[in-house]
C-alpha positions in Angstrom: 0.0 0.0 0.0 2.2 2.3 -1.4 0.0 5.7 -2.2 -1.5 5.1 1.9 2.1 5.5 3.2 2.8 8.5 1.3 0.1 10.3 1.1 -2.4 11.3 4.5 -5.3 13.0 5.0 -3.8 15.9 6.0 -2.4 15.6 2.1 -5.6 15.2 0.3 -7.3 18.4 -0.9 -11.1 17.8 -2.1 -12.6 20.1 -4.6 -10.0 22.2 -6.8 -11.9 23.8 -9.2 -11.2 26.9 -11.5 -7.6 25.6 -11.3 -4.9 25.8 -14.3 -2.6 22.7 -13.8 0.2 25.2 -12.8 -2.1 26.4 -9.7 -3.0 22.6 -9.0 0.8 21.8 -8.8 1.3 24.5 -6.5 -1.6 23.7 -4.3 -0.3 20.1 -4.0 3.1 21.4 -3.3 1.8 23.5 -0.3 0.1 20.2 1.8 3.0 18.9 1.3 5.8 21.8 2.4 3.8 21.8 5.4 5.4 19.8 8.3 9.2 18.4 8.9 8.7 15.7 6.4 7.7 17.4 3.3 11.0 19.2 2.9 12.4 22.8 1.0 8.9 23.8 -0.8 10.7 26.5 -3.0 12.9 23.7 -4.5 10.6 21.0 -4.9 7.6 23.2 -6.7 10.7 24.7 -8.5 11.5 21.1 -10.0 8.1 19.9 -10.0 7.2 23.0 -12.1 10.5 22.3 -14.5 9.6 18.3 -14.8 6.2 19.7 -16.1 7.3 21.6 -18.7 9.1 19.1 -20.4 6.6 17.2 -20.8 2.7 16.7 -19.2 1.8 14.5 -16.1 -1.1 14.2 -18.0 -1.5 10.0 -18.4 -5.2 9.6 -19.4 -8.1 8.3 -18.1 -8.7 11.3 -15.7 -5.2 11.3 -14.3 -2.3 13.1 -14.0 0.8 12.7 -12.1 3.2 15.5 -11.8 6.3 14.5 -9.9 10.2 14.7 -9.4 13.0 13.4 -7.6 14.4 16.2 -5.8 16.8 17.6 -3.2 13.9 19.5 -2.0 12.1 15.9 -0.6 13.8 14.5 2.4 11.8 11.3 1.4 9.1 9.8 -0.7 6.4 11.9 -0.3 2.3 12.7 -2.2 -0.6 14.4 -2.7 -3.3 14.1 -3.7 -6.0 17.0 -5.4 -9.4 15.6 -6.4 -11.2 18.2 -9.0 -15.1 16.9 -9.6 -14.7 19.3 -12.8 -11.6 18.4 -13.8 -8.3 20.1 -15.0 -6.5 20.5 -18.1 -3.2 18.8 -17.8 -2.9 18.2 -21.7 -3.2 14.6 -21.5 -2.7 12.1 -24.5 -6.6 11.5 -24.2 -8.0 15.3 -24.0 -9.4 14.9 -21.6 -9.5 16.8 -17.9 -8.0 15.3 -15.1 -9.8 14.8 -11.9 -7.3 13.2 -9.6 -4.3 14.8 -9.5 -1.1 12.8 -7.6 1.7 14.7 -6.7 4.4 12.4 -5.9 8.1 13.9 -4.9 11.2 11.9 -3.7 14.7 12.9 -3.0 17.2 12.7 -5.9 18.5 9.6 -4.9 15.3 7.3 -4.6 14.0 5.1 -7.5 12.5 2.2 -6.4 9.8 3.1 -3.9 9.4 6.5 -6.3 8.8 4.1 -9.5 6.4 1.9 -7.2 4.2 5.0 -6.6 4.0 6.3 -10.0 3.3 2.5 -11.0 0.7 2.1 -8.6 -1.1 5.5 -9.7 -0.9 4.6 -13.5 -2.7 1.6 -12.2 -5.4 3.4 -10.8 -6.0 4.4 -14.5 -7.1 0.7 -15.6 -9.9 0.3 -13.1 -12.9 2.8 -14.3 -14.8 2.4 -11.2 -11.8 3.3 -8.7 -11.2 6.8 -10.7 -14.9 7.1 -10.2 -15.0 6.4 -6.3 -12.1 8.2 -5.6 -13.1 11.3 -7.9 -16.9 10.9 -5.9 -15.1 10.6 -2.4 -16.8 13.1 -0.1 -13.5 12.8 2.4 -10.1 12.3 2.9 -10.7 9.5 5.1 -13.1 7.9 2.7 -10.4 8.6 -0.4 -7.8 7.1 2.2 -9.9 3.9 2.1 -10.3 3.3 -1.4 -6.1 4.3 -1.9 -5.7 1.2 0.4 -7.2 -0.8 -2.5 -4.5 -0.2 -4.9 -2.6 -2.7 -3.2 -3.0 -5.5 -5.6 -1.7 -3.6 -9.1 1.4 -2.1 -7.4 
């Protein structure tokens, strides 16, 4: 259970709208800056913000993924942004994303940083968990359904 290690409650924000992908990053960047684990903020929105523009987080399937390895993470670390309207992250599909996973790790970390981003790809190939988790009315309750990903990661 990967995404249930690294990303808390406290790390889940519920209802972006109006957003810009740029803002969402940001956002995402900000629940996780907060607290002695999530590290230097400046330098990991700085290379979160820099991974983006070479290239979109955008995968599909209402999900996007921006993410780095960074000096600015003192370990593997998420977010996660749930948008019920969705927001353009130019994905390969067109189409908006409405669960946004920020997912940062130091600049030294592969395996448990590949694990995450594999384990939120997977997310992708189950219709009905985008649903649930894009419908979840809590944290706690998008907490819960996270803790299902278990098996694909």
């Amino acid at each position: 259970m990967i995404l249930g290690k690294i990303i808390t409650k406290d790390r889940i924000k519920i209802g972006l709208s109006d957003l810009d992908k740029w803002t969402v990053i940001e956002e995402l960047a900000d629940l996780i800056a907060v607290g002695d684990e999530g590290g230097d903020r400046e330098t990991l929105l700085n290379d979160t913000l820099d991974r983006e523009h070479k290239g979109s987080t955008g995968i599909g399937k209402g999900i996007a993924i921006p993410h780095a390895r960074t000096t600015g993470a003192t370990d593997l670390i998420g977010a996660l942004g749930i948008s019920r309207a969705g927001v353009d992250f130019e994905a390969d599909d067109g189409q908006p994303c409405h669960l946004i996973f920020l997912i940062l790790a130091p600049a030294t970390e592969s395996t448990r940083y590949l694990k995450a981003l594999r384990a939120v790809a997977c997310i992708g190939s189950d219709k009905e968990l985008v649903s649930r988790l894009t419908s979840a009315a809590s944290p706690a309750e998008a907490i819960s359904i996270l803790g299902e990903v278990d098996s694909c990661s």
